[in-house]
C-alpha atoms as one frame of an Amber mdcrd trajectory, in Angstrom:
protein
 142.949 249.074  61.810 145.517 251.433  62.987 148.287 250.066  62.315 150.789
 251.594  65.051 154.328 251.304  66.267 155.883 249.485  63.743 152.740 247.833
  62.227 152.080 246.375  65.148 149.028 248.086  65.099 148.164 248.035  68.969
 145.222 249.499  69.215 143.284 251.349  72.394 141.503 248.512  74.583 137.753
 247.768  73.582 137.221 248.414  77.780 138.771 249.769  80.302 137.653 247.366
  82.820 139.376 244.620  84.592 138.070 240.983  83.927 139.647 238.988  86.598
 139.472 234.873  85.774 140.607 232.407  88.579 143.964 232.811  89.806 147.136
 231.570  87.825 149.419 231.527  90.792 150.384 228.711  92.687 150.634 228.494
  96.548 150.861 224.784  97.554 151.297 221.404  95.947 149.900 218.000  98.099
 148.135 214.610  96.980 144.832 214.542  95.847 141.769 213.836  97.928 140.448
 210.253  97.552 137.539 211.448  95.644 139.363 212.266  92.858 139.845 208.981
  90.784 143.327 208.933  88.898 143.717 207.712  85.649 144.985 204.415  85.061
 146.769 205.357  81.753 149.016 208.459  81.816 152.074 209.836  79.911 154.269
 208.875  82.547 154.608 205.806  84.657 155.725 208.344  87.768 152.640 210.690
  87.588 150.598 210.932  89.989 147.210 212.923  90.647 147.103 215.803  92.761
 145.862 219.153  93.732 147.375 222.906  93.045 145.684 224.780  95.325 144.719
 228.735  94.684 145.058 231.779  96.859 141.057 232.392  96.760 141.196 228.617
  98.013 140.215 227.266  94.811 141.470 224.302  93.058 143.057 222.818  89.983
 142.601 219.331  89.255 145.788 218.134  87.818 147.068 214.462  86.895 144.165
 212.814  86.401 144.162 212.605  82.114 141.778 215.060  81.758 141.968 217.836
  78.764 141.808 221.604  79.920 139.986 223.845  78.311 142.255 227.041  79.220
 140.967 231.294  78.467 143.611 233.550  79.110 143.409 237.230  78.545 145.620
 239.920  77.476 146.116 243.220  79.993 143.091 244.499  80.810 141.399 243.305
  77.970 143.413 245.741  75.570 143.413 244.208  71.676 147.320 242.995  72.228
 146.841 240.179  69.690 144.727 242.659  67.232 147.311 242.211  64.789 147.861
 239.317  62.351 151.627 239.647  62.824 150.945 239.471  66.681 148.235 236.374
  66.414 151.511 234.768  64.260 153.819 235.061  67.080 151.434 233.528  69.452
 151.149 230.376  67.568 154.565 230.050  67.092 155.567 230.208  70.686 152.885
 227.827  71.685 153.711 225.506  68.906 157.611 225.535  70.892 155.788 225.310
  74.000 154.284 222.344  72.965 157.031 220.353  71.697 159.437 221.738  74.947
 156.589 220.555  77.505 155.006 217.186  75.685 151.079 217.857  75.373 148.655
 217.511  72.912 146.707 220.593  71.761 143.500 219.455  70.964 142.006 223.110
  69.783 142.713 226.596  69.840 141.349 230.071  69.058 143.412 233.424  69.430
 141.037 236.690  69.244 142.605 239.882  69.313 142.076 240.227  73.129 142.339
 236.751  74.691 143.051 233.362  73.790 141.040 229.564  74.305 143.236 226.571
  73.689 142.106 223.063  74.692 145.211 220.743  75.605 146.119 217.418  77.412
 148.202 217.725  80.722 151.523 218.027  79.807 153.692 215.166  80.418 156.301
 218.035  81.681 154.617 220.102  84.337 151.236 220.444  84.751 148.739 223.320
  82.681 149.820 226.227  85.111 153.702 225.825  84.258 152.378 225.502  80.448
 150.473 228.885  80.997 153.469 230.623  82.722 155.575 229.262  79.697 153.526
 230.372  77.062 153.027 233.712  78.416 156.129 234.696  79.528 157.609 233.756
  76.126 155.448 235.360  74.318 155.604 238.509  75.968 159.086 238.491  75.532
 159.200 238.137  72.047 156.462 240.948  71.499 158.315 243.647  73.238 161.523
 242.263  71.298 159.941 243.062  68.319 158.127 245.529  69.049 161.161 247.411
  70.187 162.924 246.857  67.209 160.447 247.643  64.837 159.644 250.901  66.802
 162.729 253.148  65.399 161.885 256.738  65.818 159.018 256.107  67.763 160.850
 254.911  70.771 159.347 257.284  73.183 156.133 256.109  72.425 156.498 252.258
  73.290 157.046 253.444  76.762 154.027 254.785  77.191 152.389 251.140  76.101
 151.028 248.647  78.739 153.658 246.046  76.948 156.344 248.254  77.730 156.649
 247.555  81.313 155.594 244.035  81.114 151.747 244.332  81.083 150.820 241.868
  78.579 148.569 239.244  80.129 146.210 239.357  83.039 147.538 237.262  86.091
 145.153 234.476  86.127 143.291 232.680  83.537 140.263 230.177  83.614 140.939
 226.365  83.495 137.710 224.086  83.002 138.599 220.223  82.936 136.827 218.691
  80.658 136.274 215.111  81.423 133.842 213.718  78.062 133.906 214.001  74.561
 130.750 215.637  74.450 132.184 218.884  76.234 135.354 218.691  74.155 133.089
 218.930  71.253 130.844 221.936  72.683 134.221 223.603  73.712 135.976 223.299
  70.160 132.394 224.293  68.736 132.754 227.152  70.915 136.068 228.026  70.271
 135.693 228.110  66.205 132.504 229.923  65.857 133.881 232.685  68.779 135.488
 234.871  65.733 131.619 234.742  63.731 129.812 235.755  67.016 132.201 238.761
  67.487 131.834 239.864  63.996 135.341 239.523  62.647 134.240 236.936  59.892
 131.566 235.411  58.363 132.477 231.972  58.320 134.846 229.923  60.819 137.146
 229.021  57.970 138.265 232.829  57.375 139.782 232.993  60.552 143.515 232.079
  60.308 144.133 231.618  63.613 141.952 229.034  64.893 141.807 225.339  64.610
 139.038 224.848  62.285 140.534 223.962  59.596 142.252 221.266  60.698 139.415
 219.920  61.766 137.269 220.928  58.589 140.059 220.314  55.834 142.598 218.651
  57.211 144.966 221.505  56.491 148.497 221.779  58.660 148.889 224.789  60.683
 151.181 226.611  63.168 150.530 224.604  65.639 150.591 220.460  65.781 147.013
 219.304  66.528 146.116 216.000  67.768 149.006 214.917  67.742 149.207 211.166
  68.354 151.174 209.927  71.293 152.177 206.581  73.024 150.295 206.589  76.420
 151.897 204.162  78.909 150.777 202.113  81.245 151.276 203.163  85.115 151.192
 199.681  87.329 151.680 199.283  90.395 153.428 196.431  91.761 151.870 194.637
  94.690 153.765 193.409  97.426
């Protein structure tokens, strides 16, 4: 792999086309519809369910206990993350993020391109604050680096998509998962997504996935499955 400014090794993108997932932004915050049932057990006695709704009038479902199963993707699909060092970083934020916000990660993959992660609502925020954290920090620290790592090569950086803040694409995808059997298809799907694309033979070889914890046991970057004290929200009756 080229390796780059600085061994950062940022290569060309794999396409030059634009894959748009469902809005990150949001534009208004209100109480769920009646519909929706809210969990009785949450992180937080003063949680309550309700509904971010998206400019393309969309929805995300948020409060109710449910895991999200999140893909995020880097600026226009360029290989941002094509580096180890850069896959590092990535795991290190979110492992802050995770600790800063209160969630449980549940599964991750990061491919050179765009990221999975499966995670609990956070009982800080909701998913979409999580995202904006994640990203924005991230990006950050990349251009940090990447700056000062760049030395002679300065002039170069500038002509990056990084440069002038073009790290991530604007929205991501957020499926709620609501039963173990899709949490299992989704973490099946996340650990055998390096295999399919040809960057390993086995799920094991990739270093930046959660297979191993799962498979071995073994600690990585990032806390998984953490366990945490769920409390009780009742409701006093008058």
């Amino acid at each position: 792999m080229d390796q780059g400014i600085g061994g950062w090794g940022l290569a060309q993108p794999y396409s030059t086309t634009t894959r748009d997932a469902p809005p990150v932004a949001v534009s208004r915050v209100g109480r769920c519809a009646p519909s929706l049932a809210c969990s009785s057990v949450t992180a937080k006695p003063s949680r309550s369910c309700y509904i971010v709704s998206m400019p393309t009038n969309l929805h995300r479902y948020y409060g109710a206990g449910y895991s999200h199963f999140i893909t995020t993707s880097c600026y226009q699909r360029r290989p941002l993350l094509g580096t180890p060092r850069s896959r590092d970083l990535f795991l290190e934020v979110m492992e802050q993020i995770r600790q800063r916000h209160l969630f449980v990660v549940v599964g991750y993959v990061v491919m050179p391109e765009h990221v999975h992660l499966l995670f609990t609502e956070p009982e800080r925020g909701n998913p979409s604050l999580v995202l904006a954290a994640l990203k924005q920090t991230f990006a950050h620290r990349l251009l940090r680096e990447i700056r000062a790592n760049s030395g002679t090569q300065a002039n170069s950086l500038w002509n990056m998509p990084v440069a002038v803040g073009h790290v991530w694409q604007s929205r991501f995808y957020d499926f709620v998962v609501f039963t173990e059997k899709k949490r299992v298809e989704k973490l099946h799907y996340m650990h055998r997504n390096p295999v399919r694309r040809g960057l390993v033979l086995e799920p094991e070889e990739w270093l930046w996935s959660s297979f191993r914890h799962y498979a071995y046991g073994e600690p990585g970057p990032v806390l998984v499955n953490e366990a945490r004290t769920a409390e009780l929200n009742i409701r006093k009756i008058s």
